[in-house]
C-alpha angles and dihedrals in degrees: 000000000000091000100058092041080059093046106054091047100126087352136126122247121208106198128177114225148159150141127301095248089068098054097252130118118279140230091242094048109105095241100046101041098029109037100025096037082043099046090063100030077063106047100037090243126149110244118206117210116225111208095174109092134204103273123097096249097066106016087107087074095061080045091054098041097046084049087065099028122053103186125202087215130025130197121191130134126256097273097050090051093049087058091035096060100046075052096057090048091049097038115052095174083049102048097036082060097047103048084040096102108357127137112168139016115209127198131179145158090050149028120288108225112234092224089059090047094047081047092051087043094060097038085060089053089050093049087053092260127132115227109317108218102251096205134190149131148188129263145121149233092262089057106049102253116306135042093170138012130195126223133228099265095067109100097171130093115233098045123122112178140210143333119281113243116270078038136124123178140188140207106218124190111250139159095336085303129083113254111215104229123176147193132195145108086287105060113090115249097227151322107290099261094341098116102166094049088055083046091055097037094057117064117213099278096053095262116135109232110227104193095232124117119220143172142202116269090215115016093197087054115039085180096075089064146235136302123210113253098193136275108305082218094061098056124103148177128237124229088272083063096246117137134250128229101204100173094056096037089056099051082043092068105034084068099047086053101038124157099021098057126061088182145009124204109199110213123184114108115166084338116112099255141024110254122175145206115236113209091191117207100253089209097050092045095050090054087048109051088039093241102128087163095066114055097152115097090229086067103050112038082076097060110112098213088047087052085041098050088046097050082045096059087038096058086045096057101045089046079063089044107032091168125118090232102050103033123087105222094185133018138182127208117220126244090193133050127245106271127229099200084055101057089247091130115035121224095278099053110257130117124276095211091188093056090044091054092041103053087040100051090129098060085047091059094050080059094060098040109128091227093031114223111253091259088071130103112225121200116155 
């Protein structure tokens, strides 16, 4: 992080934030108002507080706001990035501001598409502006905030980096799948008076057990860092009994159906085949499909070209991964947006997949149905 401390040194710092309630970080989360607050206490930098949020209905607000204020280094969280790239290729007012002065881009809380950071990357090339360092991590709130960081010269999504300095980190055998575990000043000693939760969160040698399964980018070179490898809770097994990988299948799939999908939600526990709820992106699609004049979800899950393009992309992807296991035989597209009263989207703005499957039963048993309803997607 050395080069971001440098950076916002007399600098200004656009941040996205927001209450709870709307599905943004916090203040009182530890990134937001730690590291973020921190970073430009520190540095003696200006911080400018972003009030618009990544829905539809007040995303004009971080346009406004980005057309007054062009920023060095810019927080926001995956979802905010993905809108605000179709805005600055639309918008070249817009975009010529923002990359003005712009160093770094920073996400957190969620995965970055690829196809969002390939789209960034060419928007900065349009504004006259080499490769901006797309920047981000994993941590928790337990470890205050940041286990790993990446560095500038990462241009992938899914990577993670390295370990933040004071850190060490571990690679533990789980589940078929390698648990990162860490250990540092950072990292909190316990629950206050839950003594059995701290029991279960350190493993036996003092590491706190994040839950969350990596690998290494490059197996013959630990030193070029790790890439997530999904939530080990997530996670599940089909009735054969073969597990699920629900983290890399669903990065799998957002590609194949940029730029049509803003989120995928794998279904399949303990049923014969994965299927999976598509929340589209209502602006791309509309772009796409050439129908400025319906922007609502409701109108355009119907369109046939829109059902046909994203068959089309299924049945290519599981051409690539003919496996039971990482293949989506069925898909639906949704009609209504995550919400976020519902729990559907966490705090920091990524999705909770076991909320979404819960309050929409009904739609996972339509894609189970032997004969499947017409608002199914059928693949395979």
């Amino acid at each position: 992080m050395q080069q971001s401390d440098h950076a916002a040194r007399g600098a200004a710092i656009c941040y996205r934030a927001a209450a709870r309630a709307r599905g943004l970080l916090p203040w009182n989360h530890t990134f937001g108002g730690s590291h973020n607050v921190g970073l430009v206490l520190f540095n003696g930098g200006s911080l400018y507080i972003d009030e618009g949020k990544p829905v539809a209905k007040y995303f004009a607000e971080t346009v406004r706001n980005l057309r007054e204020i062009a920023p060095t280094i810019y927080f926001n969280v995956p979802k905010g990035f993905d809108m605000l790239a179709s805005h600055l290729h639309q918008d070249p007012v817009l975009r010529d501001n923002f990359y003005k002065q712009l160093r770094v881009c920073f996400f957190a809380g969620a995965g970055l598409s690829q196809h969002t950071w390939d789209a960034l990357d060419r928007e900065a090339r349009v504004a006259g502006r080499r490769r901006i360092p797309i920047l981000s991590g994993l941590g928790a709130t337990e470890t205050s905030p940041a286990v790993t960081f990446t560095t500038p010269d990462n241009d992938r999504a899914g990577v993670i980096g390295r370990p933040a300095a004071g850190n060490l980190i571990k690679l533990a055998p789980v589940a078929g799948k390698m648990e990162l575990r860490v250990r540092g000043p950072n990292v909190t000693p316990g629950y206050w008076r839950l003594f059995e939760q701290t029991s279960r969160a350190f493993d036996e040698e003092g590491y706190y057990c994040l839950g969350d399964a990596v690998r290494l980018l490059d197996p013959d070179d630990p030193s070029r860092g790790i890439v997530f490898d999904g939530r080990l809770s997530e996670d599940f097994k089909l009735a054969s009994g073969t597990w699920v990988s629900v983290g890399p299948l669903r990065a799998q799939l957002l590609a194949a159906l940029a730029p049509l999908a803003q989120d995928v939600v794998i279904a399949g526990l303990n049923r014969d085949f994965v299927a999976a709820l598509i929340v589209p992106d209502s602006r791309a699609c509309a772009i796409a499909l050439n129908t400025p004049g319906i922007h609502d979800l409701a109108g355009l899950v119907g369109h046939p070209d829109l059902r046909r393009r994203c068959i089309t992309a299924l049945k290519a992807h599981a051409i690539e991964q003919p496996g039971n296991s990482t293949r989506v035989d069925r898909a639906i597209l949704l009609s209504q947006p995550l919400s976020l009263d519902h729990g559907e989207i966490t705090d920091k703005g990524s999705v909770n997949q076991r909320a979404v499957l819960n309050r929409r039963a009904s739609l996972i048993d339509d894609l189970y149905e032997a004969a499947p309803p017409a608002h199914v997607l059928v693949v395979n």
